[in-house]
VOGU-3710 file (C-alpha; in Angstrom, 3 decimals, decimal comma):
1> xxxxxxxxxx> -13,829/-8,307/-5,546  -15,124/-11,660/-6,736  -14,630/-11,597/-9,888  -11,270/-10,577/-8,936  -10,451/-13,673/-6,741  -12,069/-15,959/-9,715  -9,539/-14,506/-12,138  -6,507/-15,369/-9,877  -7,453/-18,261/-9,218  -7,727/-18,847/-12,751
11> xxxxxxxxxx> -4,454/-17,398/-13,455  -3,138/-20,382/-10,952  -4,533/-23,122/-13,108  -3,638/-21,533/-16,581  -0,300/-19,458/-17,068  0,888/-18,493/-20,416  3,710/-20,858/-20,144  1,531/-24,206/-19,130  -0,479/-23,415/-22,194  1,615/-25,473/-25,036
21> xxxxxxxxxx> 1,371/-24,447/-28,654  0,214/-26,934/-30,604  -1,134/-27,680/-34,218  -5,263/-28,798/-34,696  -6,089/-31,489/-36,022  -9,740/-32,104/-37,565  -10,310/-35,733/-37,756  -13,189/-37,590/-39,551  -13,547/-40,345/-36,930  -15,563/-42,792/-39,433
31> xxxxxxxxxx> -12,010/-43,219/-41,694  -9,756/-43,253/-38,073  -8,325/-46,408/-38,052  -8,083/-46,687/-34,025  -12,192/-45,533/-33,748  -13,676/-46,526/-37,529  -16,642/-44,911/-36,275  -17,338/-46,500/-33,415  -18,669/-44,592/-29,981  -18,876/-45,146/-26,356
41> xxxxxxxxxx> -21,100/-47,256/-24,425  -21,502/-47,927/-20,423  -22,092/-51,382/-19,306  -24,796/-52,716/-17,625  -24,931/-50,975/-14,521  -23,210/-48,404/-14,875  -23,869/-45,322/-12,680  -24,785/-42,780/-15,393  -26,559/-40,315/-13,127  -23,767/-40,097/-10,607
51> xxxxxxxxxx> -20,878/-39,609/-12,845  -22,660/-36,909/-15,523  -23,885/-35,155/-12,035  -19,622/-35,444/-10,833  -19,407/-33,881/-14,519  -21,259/-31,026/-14,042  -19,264/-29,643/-11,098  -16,728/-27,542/-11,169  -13,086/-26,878/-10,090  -13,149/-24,156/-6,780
61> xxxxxxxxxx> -15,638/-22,267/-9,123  -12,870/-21,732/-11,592  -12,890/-24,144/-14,544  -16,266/-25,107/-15,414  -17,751/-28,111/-17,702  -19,917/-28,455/-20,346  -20,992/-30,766/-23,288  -23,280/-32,950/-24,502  -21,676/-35,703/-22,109  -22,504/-33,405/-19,105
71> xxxxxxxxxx> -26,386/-33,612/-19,567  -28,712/-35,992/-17,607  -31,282/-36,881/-19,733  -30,462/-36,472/-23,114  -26,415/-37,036/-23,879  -25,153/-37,818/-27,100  -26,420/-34,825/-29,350  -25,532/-31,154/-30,462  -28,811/-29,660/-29,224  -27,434/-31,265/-25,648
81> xxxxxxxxxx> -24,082/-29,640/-25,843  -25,858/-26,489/-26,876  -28,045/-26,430/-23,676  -25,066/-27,275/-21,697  -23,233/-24,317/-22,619  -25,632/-22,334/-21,599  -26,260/-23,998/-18,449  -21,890/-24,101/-17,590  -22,106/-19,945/-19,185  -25,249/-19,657/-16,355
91> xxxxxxxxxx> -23,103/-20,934/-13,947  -19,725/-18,557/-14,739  -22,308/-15,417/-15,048  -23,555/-16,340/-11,802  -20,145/-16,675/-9,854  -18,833/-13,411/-11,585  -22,247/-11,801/-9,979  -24,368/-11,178/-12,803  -27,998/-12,322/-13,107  -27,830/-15,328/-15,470
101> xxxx> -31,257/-15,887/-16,168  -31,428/-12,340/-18,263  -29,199/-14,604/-21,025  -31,010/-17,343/-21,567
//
């Protein structure tokens, strides 16, 4: 089935041994002394529409993206990242063969 080849293909990307243990950390980026706060900008230029639209695609329908940083017109906020989840969890709903729009 699909959903069968999607999960294989998965299990290519992602084994249980490439997946390294590690420890979280939960930073407060205003008191980081390499970021004090600070955020990203693009430079004049830039070619914002092309790169968030190479950010929204995904990887042989397998790994899929999502954030505030993936949307078009509105990057930079929470309600953005939540409407991008649900946009990327559209998307995986739609390649495993169930009707998306029923979730939104």
């Amino acid at each position: 089935t699909k959903q069968e080849l999607r999960i294989s293909k998965f299990n290519n990307y992602f084994t249980p041994s490439s997946i390294p243990e590690f420890n979280v950390l939960v930073g407060d980026m205003s008191t980081n002394q390499y970021i004090q706060g600070a955020y990203s900008a693009y430079p004049i230029g830039y070619d914002w529409y092309g790169t968030v639209g190479d950010l929204q695609h995904t990887v042989d329908q397998v790994l899929y993206f999502a954030g505030e940083h993936t949307n078009l017109d509105d990057s930079g906020y929470v309600h953005t990242a939540y409407f991008e989840g649900i946009r990327a969890g559209s998307q995986i709903l739609d390649c495993l063969g169930y009707p998306s729009g029923q979730y939104q």
